[in-house]
VEXDO-264766 format. One record per residue (C-alpha): residue in three letters; residue number from 1; x, y, z. Coordinates in steps of 0.05 Angstrom, whole numbers. Layout:
REM VEXDO-264766
+-----+-----+--------+--------+--------+
:  aa :   i :      u :      v :      w :
+-----+-----+--------+--------+--------+
: ALA : NUM :      X :      Y :      Z :
...
+-----+-----+--------+--------+--------+
This chain:
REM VEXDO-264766
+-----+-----+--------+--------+--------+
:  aa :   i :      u :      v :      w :
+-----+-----+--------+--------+--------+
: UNK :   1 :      0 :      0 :      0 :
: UNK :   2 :     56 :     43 :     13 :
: UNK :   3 :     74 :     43 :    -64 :
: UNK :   4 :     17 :     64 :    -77 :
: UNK :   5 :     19 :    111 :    -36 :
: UNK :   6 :     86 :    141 :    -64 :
: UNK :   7 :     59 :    130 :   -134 :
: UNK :   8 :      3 :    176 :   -112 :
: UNK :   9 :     52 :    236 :    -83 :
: UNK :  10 :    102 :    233 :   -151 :
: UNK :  11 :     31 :    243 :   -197 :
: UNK :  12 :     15 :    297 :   -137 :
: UNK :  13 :     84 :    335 :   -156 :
: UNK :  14 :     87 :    325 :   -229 :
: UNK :  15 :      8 :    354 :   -230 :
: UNK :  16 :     39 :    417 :   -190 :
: UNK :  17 :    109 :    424 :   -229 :
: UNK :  18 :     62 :    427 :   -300 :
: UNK :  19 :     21 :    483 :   -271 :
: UNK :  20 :    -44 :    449 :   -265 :
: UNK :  21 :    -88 :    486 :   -225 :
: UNK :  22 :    -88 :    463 :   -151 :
: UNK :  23 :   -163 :    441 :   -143 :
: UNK :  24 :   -145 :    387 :   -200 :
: UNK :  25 :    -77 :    366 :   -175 :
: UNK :  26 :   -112 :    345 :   -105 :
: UNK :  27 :   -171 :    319 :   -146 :
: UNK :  28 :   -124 :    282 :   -186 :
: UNK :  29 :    -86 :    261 :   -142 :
: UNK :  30 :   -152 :    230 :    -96 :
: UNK :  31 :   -177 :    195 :   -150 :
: UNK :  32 :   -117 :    155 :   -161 :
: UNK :  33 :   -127 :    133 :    -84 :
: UNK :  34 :   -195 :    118 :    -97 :
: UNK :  35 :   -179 :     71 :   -160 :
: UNK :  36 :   -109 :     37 :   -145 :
: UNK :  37 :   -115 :     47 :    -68 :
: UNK :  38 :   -183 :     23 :    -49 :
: UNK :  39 :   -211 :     84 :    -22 :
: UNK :  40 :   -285 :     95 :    -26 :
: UNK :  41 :   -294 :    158 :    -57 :
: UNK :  42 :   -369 :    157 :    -39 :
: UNK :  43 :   -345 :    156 :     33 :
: UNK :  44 :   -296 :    206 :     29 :
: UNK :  45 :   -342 :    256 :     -3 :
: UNK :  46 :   -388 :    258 :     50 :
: UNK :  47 :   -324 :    258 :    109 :
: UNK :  48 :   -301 :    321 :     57 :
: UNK :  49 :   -368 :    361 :     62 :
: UNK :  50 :   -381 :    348 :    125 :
: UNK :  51 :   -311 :    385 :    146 :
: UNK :  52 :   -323 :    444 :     96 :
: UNK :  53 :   -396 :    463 :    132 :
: UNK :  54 :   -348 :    466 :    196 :
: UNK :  55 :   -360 :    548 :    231 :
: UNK :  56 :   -282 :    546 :    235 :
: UNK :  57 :   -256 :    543 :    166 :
: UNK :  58 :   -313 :    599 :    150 :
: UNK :  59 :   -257 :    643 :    178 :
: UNK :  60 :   -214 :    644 :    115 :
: UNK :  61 :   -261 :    673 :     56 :
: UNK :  62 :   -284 :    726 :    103 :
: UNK :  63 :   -212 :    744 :    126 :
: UNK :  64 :   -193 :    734 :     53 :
: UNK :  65 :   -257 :    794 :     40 :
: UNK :  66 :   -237 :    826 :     88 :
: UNK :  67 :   -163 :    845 :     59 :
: UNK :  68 :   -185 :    857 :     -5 :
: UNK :  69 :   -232 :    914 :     27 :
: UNK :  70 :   -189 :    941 :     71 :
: UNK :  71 :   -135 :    950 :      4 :
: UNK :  72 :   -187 :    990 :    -27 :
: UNK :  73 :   -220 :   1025 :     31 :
: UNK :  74 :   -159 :   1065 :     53 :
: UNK :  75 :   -141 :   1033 :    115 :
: UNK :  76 :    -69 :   1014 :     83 :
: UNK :  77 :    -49 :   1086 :     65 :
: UNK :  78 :    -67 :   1116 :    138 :
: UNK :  79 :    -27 :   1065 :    168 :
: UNK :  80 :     28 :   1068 :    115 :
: UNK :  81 :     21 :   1153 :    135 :
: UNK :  82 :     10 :   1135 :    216 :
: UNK :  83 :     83 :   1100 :    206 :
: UNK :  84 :    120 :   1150 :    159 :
: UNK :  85 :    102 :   1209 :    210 :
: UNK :  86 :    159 :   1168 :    262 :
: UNK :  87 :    216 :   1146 :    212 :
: UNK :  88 :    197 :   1172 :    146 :
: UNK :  89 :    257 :   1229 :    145 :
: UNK :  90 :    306 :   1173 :    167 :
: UNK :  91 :    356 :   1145 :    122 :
: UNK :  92 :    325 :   1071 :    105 :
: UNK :  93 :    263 :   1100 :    149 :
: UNK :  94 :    219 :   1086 :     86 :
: UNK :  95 :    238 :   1012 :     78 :
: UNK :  96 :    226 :   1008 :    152 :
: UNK :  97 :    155 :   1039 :    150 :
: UNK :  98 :    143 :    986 :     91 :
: UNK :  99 :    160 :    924 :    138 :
: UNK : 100 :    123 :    946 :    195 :
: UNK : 101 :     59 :    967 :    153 :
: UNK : 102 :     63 :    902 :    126 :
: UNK : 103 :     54 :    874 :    186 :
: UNK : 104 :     -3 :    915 :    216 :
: UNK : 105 :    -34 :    892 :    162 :
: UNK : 106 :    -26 :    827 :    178 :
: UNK : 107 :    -53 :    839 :    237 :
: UNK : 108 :   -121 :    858 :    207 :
: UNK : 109 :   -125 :    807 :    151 :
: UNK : 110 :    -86 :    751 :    159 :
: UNK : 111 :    -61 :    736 :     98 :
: UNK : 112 :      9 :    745 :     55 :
: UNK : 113 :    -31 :    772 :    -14 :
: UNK : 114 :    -61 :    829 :     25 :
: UNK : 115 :      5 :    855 :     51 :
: UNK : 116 :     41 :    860 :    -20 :
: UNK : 117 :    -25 :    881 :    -57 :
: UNK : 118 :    -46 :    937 :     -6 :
: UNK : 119 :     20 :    961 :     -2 :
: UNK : 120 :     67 :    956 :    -58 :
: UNK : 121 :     25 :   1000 :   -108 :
: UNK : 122 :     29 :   1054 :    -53 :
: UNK : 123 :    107 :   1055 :    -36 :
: UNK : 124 :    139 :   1020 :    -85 :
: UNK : 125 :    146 :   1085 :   -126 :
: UNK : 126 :    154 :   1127 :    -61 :
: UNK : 127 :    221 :   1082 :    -45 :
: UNK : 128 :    236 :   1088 :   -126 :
: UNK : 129 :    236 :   1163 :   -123 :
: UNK : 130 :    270 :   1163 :    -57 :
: UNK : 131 :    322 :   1125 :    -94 :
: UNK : 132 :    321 :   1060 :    -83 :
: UNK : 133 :    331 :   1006 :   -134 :
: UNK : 134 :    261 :    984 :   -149 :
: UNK : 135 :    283 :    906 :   -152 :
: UNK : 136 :    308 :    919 :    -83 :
: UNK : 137 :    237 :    964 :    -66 :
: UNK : 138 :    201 :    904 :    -95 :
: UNK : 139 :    227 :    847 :    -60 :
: UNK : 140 :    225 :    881 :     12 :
: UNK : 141 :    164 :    897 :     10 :
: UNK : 142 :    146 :    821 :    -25 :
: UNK : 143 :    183 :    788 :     34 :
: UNK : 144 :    154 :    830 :     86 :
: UNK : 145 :     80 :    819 :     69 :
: UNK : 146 :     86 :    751 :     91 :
: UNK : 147 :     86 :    769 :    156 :
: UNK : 148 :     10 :    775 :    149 :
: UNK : 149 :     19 :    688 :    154 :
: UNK : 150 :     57 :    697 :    222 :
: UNK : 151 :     26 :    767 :    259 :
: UNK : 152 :    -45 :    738 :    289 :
: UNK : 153 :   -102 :    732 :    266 :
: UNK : 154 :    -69 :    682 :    216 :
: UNK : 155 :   -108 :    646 :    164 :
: UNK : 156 :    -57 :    586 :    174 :
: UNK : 157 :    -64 :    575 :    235 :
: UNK : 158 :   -131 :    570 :    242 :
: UNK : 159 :   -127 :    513 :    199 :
: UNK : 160 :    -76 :    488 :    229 :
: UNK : 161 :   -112 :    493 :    294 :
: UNK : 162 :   -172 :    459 :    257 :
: UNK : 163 :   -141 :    401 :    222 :
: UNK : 164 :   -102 :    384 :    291 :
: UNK : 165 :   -151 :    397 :    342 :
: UNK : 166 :   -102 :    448 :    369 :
: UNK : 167 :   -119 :    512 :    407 :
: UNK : 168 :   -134 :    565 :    351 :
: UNK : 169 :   -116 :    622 :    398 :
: UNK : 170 :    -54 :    595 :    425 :
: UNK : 171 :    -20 :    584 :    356 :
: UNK : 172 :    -38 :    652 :    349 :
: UNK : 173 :      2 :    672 :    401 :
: UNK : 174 :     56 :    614 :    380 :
: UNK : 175 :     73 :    657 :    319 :
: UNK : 176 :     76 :    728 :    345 :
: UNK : 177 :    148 :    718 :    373 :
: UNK : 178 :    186 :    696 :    305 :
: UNK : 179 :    136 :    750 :    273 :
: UNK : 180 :    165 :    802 :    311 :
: UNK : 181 :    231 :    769 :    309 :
: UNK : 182 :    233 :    772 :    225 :
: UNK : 183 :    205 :    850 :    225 :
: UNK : 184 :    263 :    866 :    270 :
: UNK : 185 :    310 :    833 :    226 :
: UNK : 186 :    281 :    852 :    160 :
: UNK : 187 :    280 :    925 :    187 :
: UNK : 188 :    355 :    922 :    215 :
: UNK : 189 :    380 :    883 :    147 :
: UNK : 190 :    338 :    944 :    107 :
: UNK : 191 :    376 :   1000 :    153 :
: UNK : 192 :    446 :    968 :    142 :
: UNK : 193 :    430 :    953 :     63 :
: UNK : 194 :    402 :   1032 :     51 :
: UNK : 195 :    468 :   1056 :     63 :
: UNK : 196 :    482 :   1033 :     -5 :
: UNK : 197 :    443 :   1075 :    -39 :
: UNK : 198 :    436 :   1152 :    -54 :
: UNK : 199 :    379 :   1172 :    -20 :
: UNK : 200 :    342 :   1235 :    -30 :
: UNK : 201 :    316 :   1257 :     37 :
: UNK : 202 :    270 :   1296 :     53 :
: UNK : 203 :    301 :   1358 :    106 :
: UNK : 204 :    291 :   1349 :    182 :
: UNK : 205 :    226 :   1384 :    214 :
: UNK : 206 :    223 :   1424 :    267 :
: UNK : 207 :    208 :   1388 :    327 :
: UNK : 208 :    137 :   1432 :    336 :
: UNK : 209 :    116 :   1419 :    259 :
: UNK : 210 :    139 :   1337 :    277 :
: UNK : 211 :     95 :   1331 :    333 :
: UNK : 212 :     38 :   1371 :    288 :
: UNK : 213 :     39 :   1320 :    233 :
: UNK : 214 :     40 :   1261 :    280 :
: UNK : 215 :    -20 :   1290 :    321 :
: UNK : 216 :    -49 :   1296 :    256 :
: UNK : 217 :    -32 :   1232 :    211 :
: UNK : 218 :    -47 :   1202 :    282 :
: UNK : 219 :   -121 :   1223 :    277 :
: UNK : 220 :   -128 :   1200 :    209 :
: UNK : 221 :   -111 :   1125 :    226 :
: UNK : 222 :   -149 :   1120 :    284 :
: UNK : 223 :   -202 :   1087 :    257 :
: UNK : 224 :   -150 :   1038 :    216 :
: UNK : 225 :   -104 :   1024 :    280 :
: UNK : 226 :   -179 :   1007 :    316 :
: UNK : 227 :   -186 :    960 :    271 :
: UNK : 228 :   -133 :    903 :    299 :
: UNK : 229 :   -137 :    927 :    364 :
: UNK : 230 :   -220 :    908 :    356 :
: UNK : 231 :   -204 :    841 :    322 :
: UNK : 232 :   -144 :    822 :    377 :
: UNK : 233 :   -176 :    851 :    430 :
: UNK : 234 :   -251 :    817 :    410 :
: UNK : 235 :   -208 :    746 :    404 :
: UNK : 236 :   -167 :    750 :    459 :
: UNK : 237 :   -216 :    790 :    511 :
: UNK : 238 :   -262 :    720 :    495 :
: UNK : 239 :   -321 :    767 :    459 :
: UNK : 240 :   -320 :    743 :    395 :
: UNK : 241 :   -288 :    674 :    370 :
: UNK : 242 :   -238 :    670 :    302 :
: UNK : 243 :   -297 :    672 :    256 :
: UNK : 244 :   -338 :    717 :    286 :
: UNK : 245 :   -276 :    761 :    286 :
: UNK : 246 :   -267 :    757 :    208 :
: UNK : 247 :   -330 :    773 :    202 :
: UNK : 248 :   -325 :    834 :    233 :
: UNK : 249 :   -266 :    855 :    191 :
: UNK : 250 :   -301 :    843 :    138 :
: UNK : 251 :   -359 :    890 :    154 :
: UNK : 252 :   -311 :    940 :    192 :
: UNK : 253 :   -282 :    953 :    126 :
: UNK : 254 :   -342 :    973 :     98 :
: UNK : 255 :   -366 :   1041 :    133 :
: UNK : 256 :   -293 :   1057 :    142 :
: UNK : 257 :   -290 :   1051 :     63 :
: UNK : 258 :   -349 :   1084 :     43 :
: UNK : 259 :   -364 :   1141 :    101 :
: UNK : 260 :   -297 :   1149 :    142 :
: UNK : 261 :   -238 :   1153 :     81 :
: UNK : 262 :   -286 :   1155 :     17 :
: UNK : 263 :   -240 :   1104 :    -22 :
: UNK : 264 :   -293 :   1064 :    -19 :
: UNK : 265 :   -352 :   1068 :    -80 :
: UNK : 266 :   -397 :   1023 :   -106 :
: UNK : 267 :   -370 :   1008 :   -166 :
: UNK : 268 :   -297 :    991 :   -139 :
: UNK : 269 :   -338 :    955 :    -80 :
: UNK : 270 :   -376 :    907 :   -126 :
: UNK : 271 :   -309 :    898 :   -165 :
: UNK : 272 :   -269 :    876 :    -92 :
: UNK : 273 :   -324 :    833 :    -83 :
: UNK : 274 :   -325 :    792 :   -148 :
: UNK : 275 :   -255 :    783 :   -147 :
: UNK : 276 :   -259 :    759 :    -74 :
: UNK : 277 :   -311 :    715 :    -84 :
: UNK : 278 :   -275 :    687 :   -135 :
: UNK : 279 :   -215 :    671 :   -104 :
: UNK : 280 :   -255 :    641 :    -47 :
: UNK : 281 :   -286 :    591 :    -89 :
: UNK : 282 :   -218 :    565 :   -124 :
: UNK : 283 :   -187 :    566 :    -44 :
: UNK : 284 :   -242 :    522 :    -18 :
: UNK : 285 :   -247 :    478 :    -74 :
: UNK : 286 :   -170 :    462 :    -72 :
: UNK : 287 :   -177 :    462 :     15 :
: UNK : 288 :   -238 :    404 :      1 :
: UNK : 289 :   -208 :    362 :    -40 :
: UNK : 290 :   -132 :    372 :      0 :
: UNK : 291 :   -171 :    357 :     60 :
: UNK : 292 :   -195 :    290 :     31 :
: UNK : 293 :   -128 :    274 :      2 :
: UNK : 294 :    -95 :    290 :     76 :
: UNK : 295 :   -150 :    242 :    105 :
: UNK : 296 :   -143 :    182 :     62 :
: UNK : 297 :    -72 :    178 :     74 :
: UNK : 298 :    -95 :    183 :    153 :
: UNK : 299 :   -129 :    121 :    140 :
: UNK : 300 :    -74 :     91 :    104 :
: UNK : 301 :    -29 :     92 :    161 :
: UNK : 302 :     20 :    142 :    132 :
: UNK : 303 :     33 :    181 :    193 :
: UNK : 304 :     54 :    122 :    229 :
: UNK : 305 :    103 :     95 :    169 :
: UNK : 306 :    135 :    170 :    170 :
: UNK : 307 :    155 :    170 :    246 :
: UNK : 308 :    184 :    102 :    227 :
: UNK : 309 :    222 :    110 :    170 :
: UNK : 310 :    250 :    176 :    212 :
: UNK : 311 :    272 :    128 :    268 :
: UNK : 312 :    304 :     75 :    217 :
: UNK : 313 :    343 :    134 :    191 :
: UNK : 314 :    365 :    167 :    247 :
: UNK : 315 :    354 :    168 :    330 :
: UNK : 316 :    383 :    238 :    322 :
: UNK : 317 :    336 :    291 :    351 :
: UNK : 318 :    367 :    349 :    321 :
: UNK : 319 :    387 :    321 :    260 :
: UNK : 320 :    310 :    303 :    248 :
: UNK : 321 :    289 :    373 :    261 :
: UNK : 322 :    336 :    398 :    208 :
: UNK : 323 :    304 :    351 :    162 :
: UNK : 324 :    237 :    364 :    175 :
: UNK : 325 :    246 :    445 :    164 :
: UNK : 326 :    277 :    424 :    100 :
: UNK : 327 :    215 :    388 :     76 :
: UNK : 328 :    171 :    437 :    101 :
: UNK : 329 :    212 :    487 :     67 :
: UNK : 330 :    204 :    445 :     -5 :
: UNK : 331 :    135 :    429 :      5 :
: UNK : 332 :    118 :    508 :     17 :
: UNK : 333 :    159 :    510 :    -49 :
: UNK : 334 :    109 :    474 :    -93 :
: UNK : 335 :     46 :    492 :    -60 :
: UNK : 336 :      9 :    548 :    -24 :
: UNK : 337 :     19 :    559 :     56 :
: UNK : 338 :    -64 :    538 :     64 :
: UNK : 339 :    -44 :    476 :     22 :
: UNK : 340 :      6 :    455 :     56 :
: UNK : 341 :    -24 :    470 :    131 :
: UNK : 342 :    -80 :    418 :    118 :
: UNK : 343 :    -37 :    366 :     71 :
: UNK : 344 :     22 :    369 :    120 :
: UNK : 345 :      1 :    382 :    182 :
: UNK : 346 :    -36 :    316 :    208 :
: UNK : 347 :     20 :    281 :    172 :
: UNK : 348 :     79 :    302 :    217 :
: UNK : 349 :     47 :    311 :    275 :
: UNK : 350 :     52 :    245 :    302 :
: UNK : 351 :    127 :    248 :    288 :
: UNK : 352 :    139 :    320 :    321 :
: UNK : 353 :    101 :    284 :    394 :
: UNK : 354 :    150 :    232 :    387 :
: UNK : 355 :    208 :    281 :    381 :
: UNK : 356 :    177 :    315 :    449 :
: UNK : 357 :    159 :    379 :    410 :
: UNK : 358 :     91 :    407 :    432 :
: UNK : 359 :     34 :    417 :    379 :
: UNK : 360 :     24 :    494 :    392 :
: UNK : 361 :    107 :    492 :    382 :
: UNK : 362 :     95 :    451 :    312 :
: UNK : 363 :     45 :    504 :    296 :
: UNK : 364 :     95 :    555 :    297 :
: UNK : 365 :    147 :    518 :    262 :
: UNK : 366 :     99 :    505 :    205 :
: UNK : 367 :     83 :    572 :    196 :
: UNK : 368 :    152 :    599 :    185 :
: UNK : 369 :    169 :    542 :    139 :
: UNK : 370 :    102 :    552 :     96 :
: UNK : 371 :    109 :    627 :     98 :
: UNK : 372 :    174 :    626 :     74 :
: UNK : 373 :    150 :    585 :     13 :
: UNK : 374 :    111 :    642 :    -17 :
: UNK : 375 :    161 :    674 :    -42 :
: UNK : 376 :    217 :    620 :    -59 :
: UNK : 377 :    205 :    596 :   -125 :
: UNK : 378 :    183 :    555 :   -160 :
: UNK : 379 :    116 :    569 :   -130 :
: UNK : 380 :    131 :    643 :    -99 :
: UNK : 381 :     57 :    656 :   -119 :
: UNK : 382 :     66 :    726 :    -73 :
: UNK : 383 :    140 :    739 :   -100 :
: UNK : 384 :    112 :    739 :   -165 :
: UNK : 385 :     51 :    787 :   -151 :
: UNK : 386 :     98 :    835 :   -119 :
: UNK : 387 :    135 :    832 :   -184 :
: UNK : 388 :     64 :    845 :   -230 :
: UNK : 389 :     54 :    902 :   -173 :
: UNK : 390 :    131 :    933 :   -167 :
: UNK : 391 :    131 :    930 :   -245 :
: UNK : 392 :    202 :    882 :   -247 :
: UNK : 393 :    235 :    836 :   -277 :
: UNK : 394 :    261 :    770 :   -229 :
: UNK : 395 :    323 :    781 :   -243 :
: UNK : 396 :    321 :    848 :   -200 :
: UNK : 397 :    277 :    818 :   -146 :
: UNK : 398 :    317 :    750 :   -146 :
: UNK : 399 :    387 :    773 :   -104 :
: UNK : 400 :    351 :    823 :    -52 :
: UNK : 401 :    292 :    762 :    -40 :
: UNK : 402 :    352 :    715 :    -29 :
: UNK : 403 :    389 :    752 :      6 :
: UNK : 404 :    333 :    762 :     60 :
: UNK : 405 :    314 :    699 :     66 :
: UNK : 406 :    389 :    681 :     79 :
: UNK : 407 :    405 :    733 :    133 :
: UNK : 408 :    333 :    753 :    163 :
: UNK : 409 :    291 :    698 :    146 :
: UNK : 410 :    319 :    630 :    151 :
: UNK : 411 :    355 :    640 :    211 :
: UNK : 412 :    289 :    660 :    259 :
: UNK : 413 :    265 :    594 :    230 :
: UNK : 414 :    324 :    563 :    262 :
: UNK : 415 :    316 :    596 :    320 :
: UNK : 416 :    236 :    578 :    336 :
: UNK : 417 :    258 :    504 :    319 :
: UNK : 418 :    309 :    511 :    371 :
: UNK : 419 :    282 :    563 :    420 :
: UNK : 420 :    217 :    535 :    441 :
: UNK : 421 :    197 :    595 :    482 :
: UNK : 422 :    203 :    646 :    432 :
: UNK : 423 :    141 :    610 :    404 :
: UNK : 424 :    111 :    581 :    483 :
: UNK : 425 :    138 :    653 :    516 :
: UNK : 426 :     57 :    683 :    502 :
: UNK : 427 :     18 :    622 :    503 :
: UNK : 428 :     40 :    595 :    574 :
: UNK : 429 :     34 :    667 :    597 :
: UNK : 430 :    -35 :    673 :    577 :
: UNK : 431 :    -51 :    597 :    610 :
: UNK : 432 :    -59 :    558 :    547 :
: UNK : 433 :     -2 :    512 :    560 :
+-----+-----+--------+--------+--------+
């Protein structure tokens, strides 16, 4: 059975390596199961809807609304102001105010796309006018919006927390650490790397006219710097749960759109909402049929033939570890971070317990991995918006992206594989653990 089961993962990649879309790679890939591995499709249909009516996973379409309102409602460019009013005037300030914007963003939405789409059209050709190189604008901004997977609420791990029976609210808090962790680097590596470049800055103010425009940019984002301290504080303060919480991004959005900003009209509104719901549809089509893919190899015992062929190969606890990152590094290389969440997640896990590492510390691990997979190629499905958006050719975004991952990136992931309370630090604070 196990053949068959690794004759079913090589169609699985060579489906994703020609491009097929990812709804018929996991369809394709379940109906070999069903017709060489004795699966009931029948049965697995019924296991698959019942999941998808689950309240939980109703959390990702409206988070993934959500985003695409709040790009067009004006909520981005306040906070991209609220942050430019502190360091704007500082040499590398601007790449700075990019990372951290992407990831108050993240805190509202959730989700990588959102970071790069709401923000690169707005300072990519600030940075480029400032003077930097717009491969290197590009691919900061590209690597930072990933933060949105990491910075709570996180689309990822809510299904993480769903396919593992896991506490959604403390892998939450499991990823906020190496979050902050990677916008510190990212924002030290940006500081170091702008000295590079010839920057035209704009002259110091005068401390009175400083404190003006941040009293007064200040004001303006109020309503968009509510909006994460709402959702956080609703999910966290026990009023509202995940969903109920996406929800209320979603409708947040709208007033602050249409009455608060004006960005908002009903032409562009019906527009965002098309292309939402259209994205939607292709998600949860791929996440039903992934989900039914993930659970017939449940059945088939494949967890339990991983954590053994581990042990055959090695009794080396560390050594596993490093292997493990590496595959969840390739598989985030071939397929989206939901995608791999759900395919992944109840694969491994029974190998992680064995190797003593908690399931809210797995969750974190995951999410760096998969997060970093967005923008490594060949996949990079948020690299290469960022490069539609920044208006560049890879070969310009392809050094900085590399060079981030390298020195800012790869080594946090290290580090919340290795450092288990920079992931448990919040979560046995807050009496989860």
């Amino acid at each position: 059975m196990l053949t068959i089961v690794l004759l079913d993962v090589i169609l699985l990649v060579i489906l994703l390596i020609m491009s097929v879309p990812l709804p018929y790679c996991f369809g394709g890939a379940l109906l070999f199961m069903s017709i060489f591995g004795g699966v009931s499709m029948k049965s697995m249909m019924l296991w698959g809807f019942n999941q998808m009516i689950s309240p939980v996973l109703l959390a990702s379409p409206l988070f993934i609304l959500a985003g695409t309102l709040m790009g067009e409602s004006g909520i981005a460019k306040r906070l991209l102001d609220f942050v430019d009013s502190f360091v704007g005037r500082i040499k590398g300030g601007l790449g700075v105010i990019s990372v951290v914007t992407c990831a108050l963003i993240g805190a509202i939405s959730g989700s990588g796309f959102t970071g790069v789409a709401a923000t690169a059209p707005v300072m990519i050709p600030r940075m480029v006018e400032q003077g930097y190189p717009r491969g290197y604008a590009t691919s900061l901004i590209t690597v930072s919006s990933i933060l949105g997977l990491l910075i709570p609420p996180s689309v990822i791990m809510i299904l993480y927390g769903w396919v593992t029976e896991t506490s959604i609210l403390a892998c939450f808090l499991a990823t906020i650490g190496p979050g902050v962790a990677i916008t510190i680097a990212l924002s030290v590596m940006n500081l170091i790397w702008a000295r590079k470049f010839d920057l035209v800055l704009e002259p110091p103010m005068p401390p009175a006219e400083k404190l003006k425009q941040i009293v007064t940019r200040t004001w303006y984002a109020l309503p968009a710097l509510l909006m994460p301290i709402i959702i956080l504080g609703g999910i966290y303060g026990g009023v509202f749960t995940p969903t109920e919480a996406a929800g209320v991004a979603a409708f947040y959005s709208i007033p602050v759109g249409f009455l608060i900003y004006r960005s908002l009209n009903r032409k562009n509104f019906y527009k965002m909402t098309f292309e939402s719901s259209t994205s939607i549809g292709a998600i949860m089509t791929m996440i039903v049929f992934c989900l039914m893919l993930s659970q017939t190899y449940v059945m088939l015992q494949v967890p339990q033939a991983i954590v053994k062929l581990f042990f055959d190969f090695t009794q080396n606890r560390t050594l596993m570890l490093i292997i493990i990152n590496l595959f969840l590094f390739l598989v985030g290389m071939i397929v989206n971070d939901a995608t791999g969440m759900i395919l992944v997640a109840p694969l491994l896990l029974p190998l992680v317990k064995e190797l003593g590492i908690h399931p809210i510390h797995f969750a974190a691990i995951m999410g760096v991995n998969l997060a970093m997979g967005g923008v490594t190629p060949p996949y990079a499905s948020i690299l290469y918006l960022g490069m539609r958006l920044g208006k560049c050719e890879f070969n310009d975004i392809l050094r900085p992206t590399l060079l981030f991952l390298a020195f800012a990136y790869i080594p946090i992931v290290f580090l919340t594989t290795f450092w288990p309370d920079l992931s448990l630090f919040l979560p046995k604070l807050l009496g989860f653990m």
